[in-house]
Residue frames as qw, qx, qy, qz and C-alpha x, y, z in Angstrom:
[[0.086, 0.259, -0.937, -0.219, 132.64, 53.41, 68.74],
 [0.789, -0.075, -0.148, -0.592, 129.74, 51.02, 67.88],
 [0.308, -0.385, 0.858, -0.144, 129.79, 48.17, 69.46],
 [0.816, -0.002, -0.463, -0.346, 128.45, 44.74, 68.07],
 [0.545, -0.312, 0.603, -0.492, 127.83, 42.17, 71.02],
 [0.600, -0.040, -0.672, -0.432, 128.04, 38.30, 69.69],
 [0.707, -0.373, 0.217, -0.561, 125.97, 35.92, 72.19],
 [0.659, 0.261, -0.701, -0.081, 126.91, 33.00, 73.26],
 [0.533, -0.698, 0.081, -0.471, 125.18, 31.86, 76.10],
 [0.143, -0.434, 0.837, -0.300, 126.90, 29.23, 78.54],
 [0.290, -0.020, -0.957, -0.025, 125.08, 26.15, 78.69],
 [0.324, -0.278, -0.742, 0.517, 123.98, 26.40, 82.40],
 [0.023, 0.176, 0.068, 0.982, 122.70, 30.17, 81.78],
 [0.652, -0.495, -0.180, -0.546, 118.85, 29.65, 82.70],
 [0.691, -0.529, -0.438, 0.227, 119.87, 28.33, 86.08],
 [0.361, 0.022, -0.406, 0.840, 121.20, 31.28, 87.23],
 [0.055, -0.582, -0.513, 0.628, 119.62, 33.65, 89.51],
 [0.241, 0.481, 0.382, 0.751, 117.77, 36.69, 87.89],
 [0.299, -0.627, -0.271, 0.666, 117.68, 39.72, 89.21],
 [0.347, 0.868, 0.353, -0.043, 116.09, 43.06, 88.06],
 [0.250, 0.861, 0.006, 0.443, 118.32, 45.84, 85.83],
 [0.212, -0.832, 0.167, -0.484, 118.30, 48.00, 88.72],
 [0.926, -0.374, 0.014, 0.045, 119.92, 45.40, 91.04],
 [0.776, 0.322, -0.097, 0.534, 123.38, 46.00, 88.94],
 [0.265, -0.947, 0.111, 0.142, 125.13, 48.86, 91.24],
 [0.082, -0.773, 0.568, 0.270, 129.16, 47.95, 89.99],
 [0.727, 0.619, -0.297, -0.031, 131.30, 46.38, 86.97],
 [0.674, -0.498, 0.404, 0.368, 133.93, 43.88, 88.20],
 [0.352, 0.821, -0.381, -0.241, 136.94, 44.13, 85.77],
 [0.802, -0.462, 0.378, 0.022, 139.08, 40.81, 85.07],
 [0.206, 0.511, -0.811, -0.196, 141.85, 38.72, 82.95],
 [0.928, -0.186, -0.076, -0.313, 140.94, 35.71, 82.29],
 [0.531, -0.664, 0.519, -0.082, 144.52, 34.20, 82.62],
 [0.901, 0.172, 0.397, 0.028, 144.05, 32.09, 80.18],
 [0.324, -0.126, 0.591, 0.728, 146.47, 32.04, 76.60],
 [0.046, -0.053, -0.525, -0.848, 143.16, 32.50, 74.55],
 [0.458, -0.122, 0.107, -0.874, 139.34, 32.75, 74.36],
 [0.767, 0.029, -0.591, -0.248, 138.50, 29.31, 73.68],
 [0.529, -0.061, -0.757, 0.379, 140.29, 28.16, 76.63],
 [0.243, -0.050, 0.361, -0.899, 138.58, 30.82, 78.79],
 [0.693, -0.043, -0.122, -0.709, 135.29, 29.46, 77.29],
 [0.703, -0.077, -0.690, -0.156, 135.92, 26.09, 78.03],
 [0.376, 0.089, -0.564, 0.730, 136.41, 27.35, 81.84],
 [0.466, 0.026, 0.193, -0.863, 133.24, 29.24, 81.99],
 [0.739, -0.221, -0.320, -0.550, 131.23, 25.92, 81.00],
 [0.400, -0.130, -0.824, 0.381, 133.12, 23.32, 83.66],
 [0.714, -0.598, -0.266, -0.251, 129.86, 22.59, 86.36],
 [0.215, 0.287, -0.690, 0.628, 132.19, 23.88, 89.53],
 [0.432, -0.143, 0.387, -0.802, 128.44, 24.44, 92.03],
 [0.158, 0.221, 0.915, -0.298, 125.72, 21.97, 93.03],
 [0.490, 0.498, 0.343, -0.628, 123.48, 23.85, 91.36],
 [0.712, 0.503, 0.436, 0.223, 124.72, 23.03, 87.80],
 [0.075, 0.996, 0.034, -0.029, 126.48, 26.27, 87.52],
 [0.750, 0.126, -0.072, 0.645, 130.22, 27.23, 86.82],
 [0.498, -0.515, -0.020, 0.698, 132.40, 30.47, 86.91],
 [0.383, 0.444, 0.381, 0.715, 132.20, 33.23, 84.16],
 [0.074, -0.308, -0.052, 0.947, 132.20, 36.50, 83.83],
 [0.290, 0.628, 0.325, -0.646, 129.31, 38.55, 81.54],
 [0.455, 0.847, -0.173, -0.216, 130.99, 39.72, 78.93],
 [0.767, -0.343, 0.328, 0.432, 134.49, 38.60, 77.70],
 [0.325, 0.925, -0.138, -0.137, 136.39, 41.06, 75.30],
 [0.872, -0.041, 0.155, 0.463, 139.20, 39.21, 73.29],
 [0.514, -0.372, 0.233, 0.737, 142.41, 40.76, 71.94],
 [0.273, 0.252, 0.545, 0.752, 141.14, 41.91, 68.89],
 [0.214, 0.017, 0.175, -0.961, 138.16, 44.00, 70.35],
 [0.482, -0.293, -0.646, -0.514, 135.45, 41.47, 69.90],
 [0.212, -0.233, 0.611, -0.726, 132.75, 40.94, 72.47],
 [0.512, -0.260, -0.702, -0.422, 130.88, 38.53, 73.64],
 [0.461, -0.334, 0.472, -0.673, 128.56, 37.62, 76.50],
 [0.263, 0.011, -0.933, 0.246, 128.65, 34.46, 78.15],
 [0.249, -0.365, -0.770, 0.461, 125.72, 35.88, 80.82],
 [0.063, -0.756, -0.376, -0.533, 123.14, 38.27, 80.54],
 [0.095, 0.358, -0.338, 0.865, 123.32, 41.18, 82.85],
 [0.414, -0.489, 0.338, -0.690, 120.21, 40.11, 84.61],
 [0.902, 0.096, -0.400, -0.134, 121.81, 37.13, 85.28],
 [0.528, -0.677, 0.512, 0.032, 123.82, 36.76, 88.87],
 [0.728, 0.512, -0.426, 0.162, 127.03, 35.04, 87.43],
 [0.756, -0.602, 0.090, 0.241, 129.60, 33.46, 89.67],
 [0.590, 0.577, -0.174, 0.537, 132.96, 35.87, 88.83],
 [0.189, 0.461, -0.460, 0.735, 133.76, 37.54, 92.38],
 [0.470, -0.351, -0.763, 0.273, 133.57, 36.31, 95.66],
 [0.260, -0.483, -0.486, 0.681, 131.04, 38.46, 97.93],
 [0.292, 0.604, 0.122, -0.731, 129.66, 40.66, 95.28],
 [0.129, 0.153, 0.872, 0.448, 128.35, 38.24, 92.57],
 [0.121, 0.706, 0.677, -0.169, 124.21, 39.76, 93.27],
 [0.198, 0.924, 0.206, -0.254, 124.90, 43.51, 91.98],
 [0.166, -0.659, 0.522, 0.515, 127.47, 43.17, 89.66],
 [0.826, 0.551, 0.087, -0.081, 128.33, 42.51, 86.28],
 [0.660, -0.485, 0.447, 0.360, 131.76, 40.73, 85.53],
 [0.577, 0.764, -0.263, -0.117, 134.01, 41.85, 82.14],
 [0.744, -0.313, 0.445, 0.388, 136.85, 39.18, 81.75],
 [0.421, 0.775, -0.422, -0.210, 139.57, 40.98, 79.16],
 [0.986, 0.017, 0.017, 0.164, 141.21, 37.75, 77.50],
 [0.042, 0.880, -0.431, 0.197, 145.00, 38.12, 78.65],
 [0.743, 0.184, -0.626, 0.150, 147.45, 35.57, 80.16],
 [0.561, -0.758, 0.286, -0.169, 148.30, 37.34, 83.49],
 [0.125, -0.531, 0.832, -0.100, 150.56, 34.27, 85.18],
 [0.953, 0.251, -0.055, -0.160, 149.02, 31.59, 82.69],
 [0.714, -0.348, -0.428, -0.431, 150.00, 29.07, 83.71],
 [0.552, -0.152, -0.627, 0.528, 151.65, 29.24, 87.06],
 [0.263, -0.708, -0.238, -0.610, 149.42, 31.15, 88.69],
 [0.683, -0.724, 0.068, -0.076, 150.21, 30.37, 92.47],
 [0.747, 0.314, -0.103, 0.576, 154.15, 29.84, 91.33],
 [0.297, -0.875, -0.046, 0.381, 155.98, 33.09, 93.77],
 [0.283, -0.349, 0.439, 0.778, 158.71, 33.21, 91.02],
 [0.160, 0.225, 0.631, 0.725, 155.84, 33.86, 88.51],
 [0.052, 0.775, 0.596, -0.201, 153.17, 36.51, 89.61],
 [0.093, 0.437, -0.060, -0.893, 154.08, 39.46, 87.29],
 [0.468, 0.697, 0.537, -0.087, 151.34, 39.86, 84.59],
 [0.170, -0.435, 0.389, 0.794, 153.43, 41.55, 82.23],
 [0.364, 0.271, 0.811, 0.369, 150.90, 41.22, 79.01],
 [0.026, 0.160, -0.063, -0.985, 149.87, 44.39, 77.73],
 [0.460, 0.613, 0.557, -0.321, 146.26, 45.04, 76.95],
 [0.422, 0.455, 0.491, 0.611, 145.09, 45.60, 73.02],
 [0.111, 0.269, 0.028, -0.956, 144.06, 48.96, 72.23],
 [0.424, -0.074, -0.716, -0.550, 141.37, 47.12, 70.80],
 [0.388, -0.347, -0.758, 0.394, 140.80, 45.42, 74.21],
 [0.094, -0.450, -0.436, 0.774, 140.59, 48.77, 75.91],
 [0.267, -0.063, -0.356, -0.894, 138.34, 50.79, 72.67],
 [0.487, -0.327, -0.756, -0.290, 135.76, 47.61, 73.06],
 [0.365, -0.511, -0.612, 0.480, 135.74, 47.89, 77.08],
 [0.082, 0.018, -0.015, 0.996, 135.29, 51.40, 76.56],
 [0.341, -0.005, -0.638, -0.690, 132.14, 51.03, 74.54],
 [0.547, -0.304, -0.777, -0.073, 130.80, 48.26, 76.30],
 [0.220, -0.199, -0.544, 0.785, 131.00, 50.18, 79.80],
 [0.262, 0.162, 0.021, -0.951, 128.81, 53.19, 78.10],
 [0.425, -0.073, -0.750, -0.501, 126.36, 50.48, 77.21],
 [0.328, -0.172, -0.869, 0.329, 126.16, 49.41, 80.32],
 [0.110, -0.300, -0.446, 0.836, 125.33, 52.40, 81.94],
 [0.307, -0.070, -0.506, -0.803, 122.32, 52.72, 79.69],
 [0.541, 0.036, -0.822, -0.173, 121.50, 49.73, 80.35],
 [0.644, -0.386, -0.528, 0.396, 121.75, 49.56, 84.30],
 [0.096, -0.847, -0.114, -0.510, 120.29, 52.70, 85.86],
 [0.633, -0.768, 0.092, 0.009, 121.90, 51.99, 89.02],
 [0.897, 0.182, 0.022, 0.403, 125.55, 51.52, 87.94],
 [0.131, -0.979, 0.084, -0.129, 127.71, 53.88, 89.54],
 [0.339, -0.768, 0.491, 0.234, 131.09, 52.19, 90.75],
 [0.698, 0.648, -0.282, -0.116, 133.72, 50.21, 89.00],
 [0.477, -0.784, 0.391, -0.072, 136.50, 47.79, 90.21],
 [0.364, 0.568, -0.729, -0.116, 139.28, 45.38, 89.71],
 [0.801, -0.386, -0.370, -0.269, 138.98, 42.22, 90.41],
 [0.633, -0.059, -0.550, 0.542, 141.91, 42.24, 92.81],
 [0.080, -0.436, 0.326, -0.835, 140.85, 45.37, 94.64],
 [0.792, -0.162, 0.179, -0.561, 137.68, 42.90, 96.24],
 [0.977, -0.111, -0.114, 0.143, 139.30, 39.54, 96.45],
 [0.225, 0.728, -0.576, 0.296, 142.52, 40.31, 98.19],
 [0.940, -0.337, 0.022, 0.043, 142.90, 36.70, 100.11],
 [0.199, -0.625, 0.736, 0.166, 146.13, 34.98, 100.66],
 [0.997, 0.046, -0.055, -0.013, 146.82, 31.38, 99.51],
 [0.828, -0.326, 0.408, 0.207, 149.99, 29.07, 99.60],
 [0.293, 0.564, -0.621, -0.459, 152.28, 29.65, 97.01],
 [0.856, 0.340, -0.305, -0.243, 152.60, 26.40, 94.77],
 [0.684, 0.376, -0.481, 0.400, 156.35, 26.02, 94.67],
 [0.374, -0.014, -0.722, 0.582, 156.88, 26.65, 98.58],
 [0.392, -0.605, -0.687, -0.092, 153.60, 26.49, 100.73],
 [0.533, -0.359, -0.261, 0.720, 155.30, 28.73, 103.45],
 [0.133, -0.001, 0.193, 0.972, 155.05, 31.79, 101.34],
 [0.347, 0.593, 0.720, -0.102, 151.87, 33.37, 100.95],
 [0.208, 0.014, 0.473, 0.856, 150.94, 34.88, 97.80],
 [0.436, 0.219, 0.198, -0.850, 147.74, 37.07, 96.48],
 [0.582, 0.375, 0.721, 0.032, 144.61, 34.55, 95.01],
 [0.523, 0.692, 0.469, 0.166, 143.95, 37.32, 92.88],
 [0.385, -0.346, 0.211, 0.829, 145.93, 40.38, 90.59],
 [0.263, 0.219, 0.484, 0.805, 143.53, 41.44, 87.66],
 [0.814, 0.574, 0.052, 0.074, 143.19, 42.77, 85.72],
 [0.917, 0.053, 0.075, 0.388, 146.95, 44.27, 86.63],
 [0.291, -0.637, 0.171, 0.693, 149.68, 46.46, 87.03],
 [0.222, -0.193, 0.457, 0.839, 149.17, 46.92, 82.93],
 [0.011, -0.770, -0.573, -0.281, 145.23, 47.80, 82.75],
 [0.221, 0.156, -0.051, 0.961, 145.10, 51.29, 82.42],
 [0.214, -0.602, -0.715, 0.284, 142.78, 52.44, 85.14],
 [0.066, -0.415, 0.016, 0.907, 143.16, 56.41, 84.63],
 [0.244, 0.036, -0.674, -0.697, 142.34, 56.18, 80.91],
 [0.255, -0.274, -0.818, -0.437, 138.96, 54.03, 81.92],
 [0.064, -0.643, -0.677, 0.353, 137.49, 55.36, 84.76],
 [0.012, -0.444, -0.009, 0.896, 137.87, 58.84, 83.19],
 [0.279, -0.009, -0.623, -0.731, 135.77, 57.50, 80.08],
 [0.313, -0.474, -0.798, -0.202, 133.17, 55.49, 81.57],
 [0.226, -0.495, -0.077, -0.835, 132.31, 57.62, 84.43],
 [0.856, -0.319, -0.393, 0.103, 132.35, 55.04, 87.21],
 [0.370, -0.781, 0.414, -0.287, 133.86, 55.56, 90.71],
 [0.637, 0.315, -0.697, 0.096, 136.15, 53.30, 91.35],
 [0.670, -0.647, 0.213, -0.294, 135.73, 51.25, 94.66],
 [0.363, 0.399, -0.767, 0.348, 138.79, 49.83, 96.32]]
């Protein structure tokens, strides 16, 4: 599949760290949670750091199989606590548990991925690894942020901060194409 990449940097994008190629060593995988891309993009420009920086992922691959990047790869991005310096974050646009996201009667993620979604992430993955000579593992974003928090609706409970990309991102099917190890 060819891939066509549109650009669209973030705002904030020259304040982030840079950091060489070879620095990239694993692909975080996410959902953005959101209902659509727009609202994802308007999430990746809110200033959340002191430095002038927000949250976003790299890349972001909507329903229909487009792609765009929000963040150059040698561009540290804030998308996963604890392993934001050698990664590169892919946020597939999905709802998960839009919008009750700490809710305990609403953490199933029941939104199938496109087959578009998963052709484009396909693509984009074998780019990568072109790209980034050191790229070797591959993960979810819940397998490396497994905190607790408070549920919402009854504080007592604790629930997981993160879940994507999700009990419906077909992990067989993509580590066997891209060629990444998955790290848990």
């Amino acid at each position: 599949m060819s891939l066509s990449i549109h650009e669209q940097p973030l705002p904030y994008v020259d304040i982030l760290p840079e950091r060489p190629a070879d620095a990239v060593e694993l692909v975080v995988i996410h959902c953005t949670e959101l209902p659509d891309l727009a609202t994802a993009r308007e999430y990746g420009e809110r200033v959340l750091h002191p430095s002038g920086a927000g949250n976003s992922g790299h890349y972001y691959v909507d329903r229909d199989g487009a792609v765009y990047r929000y963040v150059p790869g040698t561009r540290v991005a804030n998308h996963v606590r604890g392993h934001n310096p050698n990664s590169i974050g892919i946020e597939l646009v999905n709802r998960g548990r839009y919008p009750h996201w700490w809710d305990s009667c609403h953490q199933q993620m029941d939104e199938p991925y496109t087959d578009a979604q998963i052709a484009a992430l396909s693509a984009l993955l074998a780019q990568l690894r072109v790209a980034f000579p050191n790229l070797r593992q591959i993960a979810g974003h819940e397998d490396l942020d497994t905190a607790l928090m408070p549920a919402s609706d009854d504080p007592a409970l604790p629930i997981r901060r993160k879940l994507d990309p999700g009990p419906r991102f077909p992990w067989p099917a993509i580590v066997e194409a891209c060629g990444l190890q998955r790290l848990r």
